[in-house]
C-alpha positions in Angstrom: 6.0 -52.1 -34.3 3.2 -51.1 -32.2 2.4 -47.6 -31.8 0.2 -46.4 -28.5 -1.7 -43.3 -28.1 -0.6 -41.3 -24.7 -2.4 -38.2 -23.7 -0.3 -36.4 -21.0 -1.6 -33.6 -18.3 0.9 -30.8 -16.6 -0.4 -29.9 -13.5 2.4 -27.7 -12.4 1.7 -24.6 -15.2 -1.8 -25.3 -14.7 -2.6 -26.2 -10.9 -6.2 -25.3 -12.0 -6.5 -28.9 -13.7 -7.4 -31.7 -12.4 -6.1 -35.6 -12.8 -9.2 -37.4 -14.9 -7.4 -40.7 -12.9 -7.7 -39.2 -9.2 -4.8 -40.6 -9.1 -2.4 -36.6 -8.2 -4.3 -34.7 -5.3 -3.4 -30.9 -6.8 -3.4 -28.3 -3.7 -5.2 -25.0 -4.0 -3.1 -21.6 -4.5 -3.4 -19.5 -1.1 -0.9 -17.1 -1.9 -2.0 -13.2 -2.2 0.2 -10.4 -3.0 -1.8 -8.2 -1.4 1.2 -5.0 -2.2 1.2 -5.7 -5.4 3.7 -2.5 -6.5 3.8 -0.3 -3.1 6.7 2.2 -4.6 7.2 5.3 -3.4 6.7 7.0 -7.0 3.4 6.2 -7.2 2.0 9.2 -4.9 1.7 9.6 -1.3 1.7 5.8 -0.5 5.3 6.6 1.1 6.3 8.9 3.4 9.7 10.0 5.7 9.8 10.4 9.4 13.0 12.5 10.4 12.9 11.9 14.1 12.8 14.7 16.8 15.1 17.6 15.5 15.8 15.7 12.1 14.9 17.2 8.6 16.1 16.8 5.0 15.4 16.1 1.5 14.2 13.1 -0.5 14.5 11.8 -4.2 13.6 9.3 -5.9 15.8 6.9 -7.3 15.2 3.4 -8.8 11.6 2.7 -7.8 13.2 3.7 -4.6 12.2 6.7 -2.3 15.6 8.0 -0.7 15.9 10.1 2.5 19.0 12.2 3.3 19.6 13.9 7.1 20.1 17.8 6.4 19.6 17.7 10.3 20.2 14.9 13.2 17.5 14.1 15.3 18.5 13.5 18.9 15.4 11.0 19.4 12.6 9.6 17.9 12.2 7.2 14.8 14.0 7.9 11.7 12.2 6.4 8.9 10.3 5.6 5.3 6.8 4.0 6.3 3.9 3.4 4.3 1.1 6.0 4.6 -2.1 3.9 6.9 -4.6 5.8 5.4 -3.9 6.0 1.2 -4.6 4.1 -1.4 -2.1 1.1 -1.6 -0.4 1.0 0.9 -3.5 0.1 3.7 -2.2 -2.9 3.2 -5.6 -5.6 5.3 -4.7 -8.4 7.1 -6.5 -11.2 8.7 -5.3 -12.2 12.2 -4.0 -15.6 12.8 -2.5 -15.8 9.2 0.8 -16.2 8.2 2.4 -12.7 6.2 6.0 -11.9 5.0 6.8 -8.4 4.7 9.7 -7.6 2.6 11.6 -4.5 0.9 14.7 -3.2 -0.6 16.4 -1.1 0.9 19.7 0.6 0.6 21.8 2.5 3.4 25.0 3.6 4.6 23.6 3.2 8.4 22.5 -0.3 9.6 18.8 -0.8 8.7 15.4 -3.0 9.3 12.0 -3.4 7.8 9.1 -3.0 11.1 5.6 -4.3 10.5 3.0 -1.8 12.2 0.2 -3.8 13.2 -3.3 -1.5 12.9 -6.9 -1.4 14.0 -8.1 1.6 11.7 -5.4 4.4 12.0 -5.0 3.2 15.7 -1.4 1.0 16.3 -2.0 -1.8 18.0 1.7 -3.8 18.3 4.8 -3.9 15.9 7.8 -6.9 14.9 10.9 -6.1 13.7 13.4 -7.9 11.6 16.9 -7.6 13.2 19.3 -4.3 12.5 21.9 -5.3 10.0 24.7 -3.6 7.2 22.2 -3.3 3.7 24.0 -2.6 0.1 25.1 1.0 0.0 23.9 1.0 -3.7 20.7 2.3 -4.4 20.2 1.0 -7.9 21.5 -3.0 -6.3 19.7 -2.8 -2.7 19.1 -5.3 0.0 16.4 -7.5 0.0 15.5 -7.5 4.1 12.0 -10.1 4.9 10.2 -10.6 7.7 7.7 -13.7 8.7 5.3 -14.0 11.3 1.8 -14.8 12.3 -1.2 -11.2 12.2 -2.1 -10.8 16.4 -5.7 -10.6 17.2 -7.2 -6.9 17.3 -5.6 -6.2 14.1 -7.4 -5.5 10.3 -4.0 -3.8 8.8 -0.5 -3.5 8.5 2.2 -0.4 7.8 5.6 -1.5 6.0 8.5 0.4 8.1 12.1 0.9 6.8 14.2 2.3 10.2 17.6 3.3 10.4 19.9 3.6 13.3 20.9 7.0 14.7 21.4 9.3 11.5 23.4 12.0 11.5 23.5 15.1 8.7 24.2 13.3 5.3 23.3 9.7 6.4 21.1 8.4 3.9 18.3 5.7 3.4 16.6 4.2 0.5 13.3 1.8 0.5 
């Protein structure tokens, strides 16, 4: 019986390594994480726009900062964004590359995630995912994600959760 000595590489938990054979081209890594824990519990990274008229009270539940209408707003936007000038959540971007934006969000209202697109504090142009029913339970929300390509004119992005048309005790959670 003839016994052989084998000496075997794996390049997928290590895509640092290379093939001693050339015989496997091994890509580079390119993804970046760049939000790597944006949640609302962490400070002022997160904050709630009521709309024209609107008002009410938040809470945090589940890693999740939840808004609830005291008051309806008759116009304006009606939602949890990120905060475009503190700490974690001036989120930079490089235009021409390729992002997706995702969050989890709960809501007994349809909902969307919105990507503000920035120069500075100055909005430049937004994107949208489309309005759609989420989970209506906070602790087993929705996971809504958004793709697309950073315009030109741009050096950061804002995370948006919206909600349609809220009335008192309509509620969202991102």
């Amino acid at each position: 019986m003839a016994w052989e000595t084998r000496t075997e590489w794996n390049l997928a938990t290590n895509p640092r390594l290379t093939d001693p054979y050339g015989t496997i081209a091994v890509p580079d890594i390119q993804t970046t994480n760049r939000a790597a824990i944006p949640r609302p519990a962490s400070g002022n990274a997160w904050s709630v726009i009521w709309g024209t008229g609107g008002a009410g009270t938040t809470a945090y539940m589940y890693q999740l900062l939840k808004a609830t209408w005291t008051a309806a707003p008759t116009a304006g936007n009606r939602r949890i964004r990120a905060n475009i000038a503190t700490g974690e959540s001036v989120i930079p971007v490089t235009p021409g590359e390729t992002i997706t934006a995702s969050a989890d969000i709960a809501s007994n209202r349809s909902a969307r995630i919105a990507v503000d697109f920035n120069l500075g504090a100055s909005w430049v142009s937004s994107v949208a995912s489309l309005w759609g029913a989420v989970s209506t339970d906070v602790a087993n929300p929705s996971r809504i994600a958004w793709t697309g390509t950073v315009p030109a004119g741009v050096e950061r992005v804002v995370f948006v959760a919206e909600v349609t048309s809220p009335g008192v005790g309509d509620w969202i959670a991102a």
